[in-house]
C-alpha positions, 0 to 999 in steps of 0.5 A, a space after each residue: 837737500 843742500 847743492 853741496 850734499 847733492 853734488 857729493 852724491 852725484 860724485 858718488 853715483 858714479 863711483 867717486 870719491 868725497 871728503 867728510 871733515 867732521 868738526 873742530 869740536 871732534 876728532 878734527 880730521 877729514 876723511 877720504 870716502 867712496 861707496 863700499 860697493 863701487 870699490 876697486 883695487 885701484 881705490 883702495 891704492 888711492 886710499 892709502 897714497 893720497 890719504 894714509 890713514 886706517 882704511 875701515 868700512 861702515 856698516 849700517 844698523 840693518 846690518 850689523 843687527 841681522 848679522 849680530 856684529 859685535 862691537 870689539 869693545 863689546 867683546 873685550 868686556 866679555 873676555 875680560 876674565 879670562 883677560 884680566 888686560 882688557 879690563 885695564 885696557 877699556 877705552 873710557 877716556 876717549 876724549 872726543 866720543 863717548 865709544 868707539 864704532 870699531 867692530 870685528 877686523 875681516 878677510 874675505 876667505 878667499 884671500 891670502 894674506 888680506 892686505 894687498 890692495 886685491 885682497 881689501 877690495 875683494 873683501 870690502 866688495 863683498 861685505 857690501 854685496 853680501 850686507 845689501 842680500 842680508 839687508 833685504 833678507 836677515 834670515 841666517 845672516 850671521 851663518 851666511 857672513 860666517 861663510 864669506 868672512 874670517 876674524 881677525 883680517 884686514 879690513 876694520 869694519 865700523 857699526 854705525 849708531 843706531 839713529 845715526 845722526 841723531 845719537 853720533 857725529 862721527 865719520 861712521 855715521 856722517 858717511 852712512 848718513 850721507 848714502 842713505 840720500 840716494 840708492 847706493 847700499 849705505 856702506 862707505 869705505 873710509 879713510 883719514 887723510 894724513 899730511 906729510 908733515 906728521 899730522 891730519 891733513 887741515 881743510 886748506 890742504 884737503 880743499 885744494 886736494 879736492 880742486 885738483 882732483 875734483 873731489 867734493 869736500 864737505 863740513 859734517 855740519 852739511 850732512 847734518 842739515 840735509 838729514 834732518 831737512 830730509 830729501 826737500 
């Protein structure tokens, strides 16, 4: 396993938090990620202030299967006839990934509005708690999520791809990967990091971020190498 990876996991073992830059040749942005499980109201501010972007959650394939959770392109398609909209709406032409990951939007029931930083950690805890009991034992995984979760909300949840790294590059599946190295429940909160300038934060900027905060930065490239090299 690469020392950087190593380190990155290290951080999040104790429940910190690691920079994921995808690739030039993708989306070209830098993500802000912490262990779903670990995560506190505290963070979800942080989330928000030091990086800005859309604040989602990643759930792995054992999950997202037991659960049968949708992809929301997937349900557009399905509703297009009753919503003739969606069908002019398709995302076809995303110009750096041939889909999308997005899934349902959630609050946990026992929020109010679901977007205060209590309500999101509440929820996103709980996806974690509640994906890791679903993980270890599918059976009537779709009824016991039901029962915890309503749609639409305010946590955006993303189903990473089957074979992860080997079919998708995304942060989704970047992140997902990087967990599944240690025995932290491979769901990540993550979010894109703005610059106050309008646009993504550049990895100069992030870096020096990530030194001042110590936060760990790494390439995708990294966590590609390390998950094909296995645990040696």
């Amino acid at each position: 396993m690469l020392k950087s990876v190593k380190e990155a996991l290290n951080h999040l073992h104790q429940g910190g938090f690691v920079m994921i830059y995808d690739s030039e040749s993708r989306e070209n942005e830098i993500d802000l990620v912490t262990p779903s499980e670990t995560i506190t109201p505290v963070k979800i501010r942080r989330l928000r202030k030091d990086a800005g972007g859309l604040i989602c959650v990643t759930v792995p394939p054992t999950t997202w299967k037991a659960v049968d959770l949708p992809l929301l392109q997937d349900v557009y398609r399905s509703a297009s006839n009753d919503f003739p909209i969606l069908t002019q709406m398709r995302a076809d032409d995303i110009p750096y990934d041939e889909k999308s990951t997005f899934s349902l939007s959630v609050n946990h029931r026992d929020t109010f509005t679901g977007i205060t930083d209590i309500d999101r950690a509440l929820t996103i805890k709980r996806s974690a708690e509640i994906g890791k009991e679903i993980m270890d034992d599918g059976e009537e995984g779709a009824k016991i999520f039901g029962s915890e979760f309503r749609t639409p909300g305010h946590v955006f949840l993303l189903n990473a791809s089957e074979g992860l790294l080997d079919k998708r590059m995304g942060h989704t599946e970047l992140a997902t990967a990087l967990l599944m190295h240690g025995d932290i429940y491979p769901s990540m909160t993550i979010c894109e990091m703005m610059s106050d300038d309008g646009n993504s934060m550049d990895e100069e900027e992030a870096k020096a971020y990530g030194k001042e905060n110590d936060i760990p930065f790494l390439h995708g490239k990294d966590i590609k190498d390390s998950w094909e090299g296995g645990n040696d």
